[in-house]
N, C-alpha and C positions, 0 to 999 in steps of 0.2 A: 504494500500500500504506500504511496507518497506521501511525501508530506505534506503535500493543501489540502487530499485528502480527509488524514488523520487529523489534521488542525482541524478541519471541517466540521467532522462528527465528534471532535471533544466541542468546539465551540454547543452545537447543538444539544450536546449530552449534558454542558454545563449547564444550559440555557430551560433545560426540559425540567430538571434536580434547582435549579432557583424557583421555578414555575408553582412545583410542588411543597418546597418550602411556605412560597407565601399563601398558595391556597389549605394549608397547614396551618399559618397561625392565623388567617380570617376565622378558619374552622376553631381555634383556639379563642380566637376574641368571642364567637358568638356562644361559648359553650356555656351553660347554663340554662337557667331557669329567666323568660321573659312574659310580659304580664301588662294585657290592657287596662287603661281605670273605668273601664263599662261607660266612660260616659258617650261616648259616640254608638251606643247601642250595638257595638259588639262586644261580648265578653268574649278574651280568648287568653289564652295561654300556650306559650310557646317554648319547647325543651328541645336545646342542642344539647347533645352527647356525640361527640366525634362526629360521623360524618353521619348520624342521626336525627331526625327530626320528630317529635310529637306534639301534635298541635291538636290544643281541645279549642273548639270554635262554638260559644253558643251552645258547648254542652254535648258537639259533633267531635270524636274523635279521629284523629286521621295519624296516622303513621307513614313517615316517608322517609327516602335518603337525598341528601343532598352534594351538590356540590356549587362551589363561589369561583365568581374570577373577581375580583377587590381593585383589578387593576382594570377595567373596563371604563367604556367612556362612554356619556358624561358621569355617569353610575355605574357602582359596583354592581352585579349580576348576581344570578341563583336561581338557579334550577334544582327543584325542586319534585321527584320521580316517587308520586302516591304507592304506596304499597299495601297499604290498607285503608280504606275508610269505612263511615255508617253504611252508604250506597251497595257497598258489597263491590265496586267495582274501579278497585285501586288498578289490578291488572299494570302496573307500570304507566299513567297516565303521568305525564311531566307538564307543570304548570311555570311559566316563566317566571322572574318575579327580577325587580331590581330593589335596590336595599341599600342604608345610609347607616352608619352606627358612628354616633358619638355620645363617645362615654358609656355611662347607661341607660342612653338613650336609642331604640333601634326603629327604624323607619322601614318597612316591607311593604312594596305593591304587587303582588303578585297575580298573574291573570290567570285565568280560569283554561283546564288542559285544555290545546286547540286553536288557543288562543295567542297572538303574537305577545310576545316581551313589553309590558308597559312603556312607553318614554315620559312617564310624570307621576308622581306621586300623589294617586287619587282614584276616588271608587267610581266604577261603571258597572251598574248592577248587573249580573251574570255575564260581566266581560272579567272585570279586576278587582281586585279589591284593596286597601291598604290602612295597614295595622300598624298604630304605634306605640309600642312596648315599652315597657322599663323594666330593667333587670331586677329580679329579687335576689 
C-alpha cells in the first residue's frame, strides 16, 4: 500500500473514532432523567441511558434507541428508532427530531415516523411535536 494511500485511511479512520467520541459524550450529556412542568399540556418524561430512550408521554409509554449528531447545522439532530410503544407498532419506526440542550435545560422537536426532520422548534399537530425538559 502507498503512502497517500495509508495517510488516506488513517486520516478517515481518525476522523470516523472523533465522530464516535463526540456522539458519545452528547449521548453522555443527555443521560438521565428529563421532565416536563405539565404546563403546556403535555406531561412527559424523558430517560436517556446510553444509547436508550424511554419516554412516558401523557401516560403513553414508548421505548426507543437513539442516536445524535451535536455537530449538525443549524441544530443538533436525533433520530430516534421506536421499538416499543402503546400502538403495539414500534416495528423500528424512526421519528426525526432536532434538539438544543443547555445546561438543564433540553429542547426536543421531534416529528412524527414518516415525517421529515423539523427545521424549528415547534408543534404541528400529528406532524411534530416539541418538549421542553428539565433534568431531574
Amino acid at each position: 500500500m502507498n503512502i497517500a494511500r495509508r495517510t488516506f485511511f488513517s486520516v478517515v479512520f481518525a476522523a470516523a473514532c472523533l465522530t464516535m467520541v463526540h456522539a458519545e459524550d452528547a449521548a453522555k450529556a443527555l443521560a438521565g432523567t428529563w421532565k416536563t412542568d405539565g404546563g403546556d399540556g403535555i406531561d412527559a418524561t424523558w430517560t436517556f441511558d446510553g444509547n436508550k430512550l424511554k419516554a412516558v408521554v401523557n401516560g403513553n409509554e414508548y421505548k426507543a434507541e437513539f442516536t445524535v449528531d451535536e455537530k449538525a447545522k443549524p441544530n443538533a439532530t436525533m433520530d430516534v428508532t421506536i421499538t416499543e410503544s402503546p400502538e403495539g407498532d414500534g416495528g423500528k419506526k424512526v421519528g426525526k427530531a432536532i434538539y438544543k440542550l443547555d445546561g438543564t435545560k433540553l429542547t426536543i422537536c421531534v416529528a412524527m415516523p414518516g415525517n421529515e426532520r423539523p427545521n424549528e422548534f415547534s408543534t404541528i399537530d400529528e406532524v411534530q411535536y416539541k418538549f421542553e425538559l428539565k433534568k431531574q
